[in-house]
C-alpha positions as CSV (number, residue, x, y, z in Angstrom):
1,X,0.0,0.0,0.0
2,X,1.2,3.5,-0.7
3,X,-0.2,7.2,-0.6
4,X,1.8,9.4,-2.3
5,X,1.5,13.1,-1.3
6,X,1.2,15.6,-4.1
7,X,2.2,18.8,-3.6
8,X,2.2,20.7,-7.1
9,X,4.8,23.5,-7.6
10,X,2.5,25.9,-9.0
11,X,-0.1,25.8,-6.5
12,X,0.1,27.3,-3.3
13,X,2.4,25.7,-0.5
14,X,0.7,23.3,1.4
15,X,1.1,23.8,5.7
16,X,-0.4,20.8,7.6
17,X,-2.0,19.1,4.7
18,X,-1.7,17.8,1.0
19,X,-3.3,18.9,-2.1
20,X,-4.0,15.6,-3.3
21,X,-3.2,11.9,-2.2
22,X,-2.9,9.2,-4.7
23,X,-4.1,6.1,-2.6
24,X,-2.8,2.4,-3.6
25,X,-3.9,-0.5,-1.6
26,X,-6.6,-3.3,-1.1
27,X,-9.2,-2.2,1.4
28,X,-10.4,1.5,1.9
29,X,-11.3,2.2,5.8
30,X,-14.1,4.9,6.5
31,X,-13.9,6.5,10.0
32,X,-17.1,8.0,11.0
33,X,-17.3,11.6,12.6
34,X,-15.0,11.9,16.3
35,X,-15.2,14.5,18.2
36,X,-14.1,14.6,21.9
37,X,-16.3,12.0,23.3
38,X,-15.2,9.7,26.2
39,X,-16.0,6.1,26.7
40,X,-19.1,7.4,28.3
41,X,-20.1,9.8,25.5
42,X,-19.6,13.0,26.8
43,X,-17.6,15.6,25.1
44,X,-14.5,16.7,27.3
45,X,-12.1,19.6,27.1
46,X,-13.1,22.9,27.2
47,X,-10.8,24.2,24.2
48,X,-10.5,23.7,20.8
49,X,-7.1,22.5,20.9
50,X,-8.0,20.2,24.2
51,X,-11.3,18.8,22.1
52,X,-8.9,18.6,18.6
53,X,-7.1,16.2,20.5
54,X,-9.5,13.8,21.7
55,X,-10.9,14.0,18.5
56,X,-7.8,12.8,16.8
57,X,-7.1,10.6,19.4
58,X,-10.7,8.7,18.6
59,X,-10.1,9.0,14.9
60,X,-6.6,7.2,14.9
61,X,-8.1,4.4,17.7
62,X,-10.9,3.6,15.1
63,X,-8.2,3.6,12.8
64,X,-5.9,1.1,14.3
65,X,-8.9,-1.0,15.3
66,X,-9.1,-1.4,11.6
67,X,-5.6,-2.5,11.4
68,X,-4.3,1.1,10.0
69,X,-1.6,3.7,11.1
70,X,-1.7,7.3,10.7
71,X,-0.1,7.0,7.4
72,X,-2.6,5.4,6.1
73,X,-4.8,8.0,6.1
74,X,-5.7,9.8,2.8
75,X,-8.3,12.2,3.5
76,X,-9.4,14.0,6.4
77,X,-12.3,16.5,6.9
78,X,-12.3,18.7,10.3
79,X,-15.6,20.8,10.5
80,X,-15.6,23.3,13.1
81,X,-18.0,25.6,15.0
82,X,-15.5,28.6,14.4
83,X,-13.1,28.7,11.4
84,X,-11.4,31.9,12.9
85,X,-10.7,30.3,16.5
86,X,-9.3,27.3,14.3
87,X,-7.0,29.7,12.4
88,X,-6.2,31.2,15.4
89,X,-4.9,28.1,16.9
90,X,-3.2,26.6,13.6
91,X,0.0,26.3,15.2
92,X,-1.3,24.9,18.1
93,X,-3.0,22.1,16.3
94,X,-0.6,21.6,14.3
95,X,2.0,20.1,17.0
96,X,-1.3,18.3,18.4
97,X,-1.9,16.5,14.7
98,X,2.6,15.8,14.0
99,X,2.5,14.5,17.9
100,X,-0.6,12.2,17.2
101,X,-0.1,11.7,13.1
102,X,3.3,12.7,12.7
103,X,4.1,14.5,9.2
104,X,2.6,12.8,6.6
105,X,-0.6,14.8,5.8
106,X,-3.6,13.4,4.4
107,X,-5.9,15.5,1.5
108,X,-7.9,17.8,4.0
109,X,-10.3,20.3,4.6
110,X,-11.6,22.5,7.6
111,X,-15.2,23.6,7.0
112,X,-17.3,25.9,9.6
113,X,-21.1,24.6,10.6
114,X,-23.2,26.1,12.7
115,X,-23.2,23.1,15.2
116,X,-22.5,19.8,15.7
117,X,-24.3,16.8,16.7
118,X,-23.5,17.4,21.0
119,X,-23.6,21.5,21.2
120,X,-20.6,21.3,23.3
121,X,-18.4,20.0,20.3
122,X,-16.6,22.8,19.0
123,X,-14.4,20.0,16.2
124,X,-15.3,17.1,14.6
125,X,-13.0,15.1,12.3
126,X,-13.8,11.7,9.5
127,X,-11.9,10.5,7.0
128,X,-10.8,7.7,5.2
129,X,-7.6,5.5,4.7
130,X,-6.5,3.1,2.3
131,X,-4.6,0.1,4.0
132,X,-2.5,-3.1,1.9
């Protein structure tokens, strides 16, 4: 299995993510919606960066449940109650995603809704991976 990360020269650089992934393998893994629900279902942290990380955390433990790593993962989507408070704290989640995920960056996108399914989630993340 391989994901190679394309990064065009002409397009702008890309900081935390990759503008397209070319996925090789056998089986395709879709990871539902986290957010920063503990084993009891309630949301915890009261930050974004504290909820960003539990919400990782749950993504990449449904991921390895599945028999996948980190670098298996081709696309992620994080949607967001507050785009500006996420740009805010780029850097911040930035060393929460290379500490979790490490440096090989999935396609992704960061999309603002007006809420999410428990009103205390302030980020929610899904994806998909492509494993051998």
């Amino acid at each position: 299995m391989t994901n190679e990360r394309i990064n065009p020269p002409d397009l702008s650089p890309a900081t935390g993510f990759s503008h397209a992934v070319v996925a090789t393998g056998s089986r395709v893994v879709f990871l539902a919606g986290q957010t920063a629900l503990d084993t009891d279902g309630k949301v915890t942290g009261d930050t974004l960066a504290e909820q960003f990380e539990t919400a990782l955390t749950n993504l990449l433990t449904a991921l390895r449940a599945a028999g996948g790593t980190a670098t298996d993962l081709a696309r992620v989507t994080v949607y967001t109650t507050d785009v500006a408070a996420y740009r805010a704290h780029a850097r911040e989640l930035g060393c929460v995603w290379r500490d979790l995920a490490g440096r090989n960056y999935p396609a992704m996108a960061v999309v603002e809704v007006v809420r999410l399914w428990d009103e205390r989630a302030l980020v929610e993340l899904d994806g998909f991976a492509v494993l051998p």
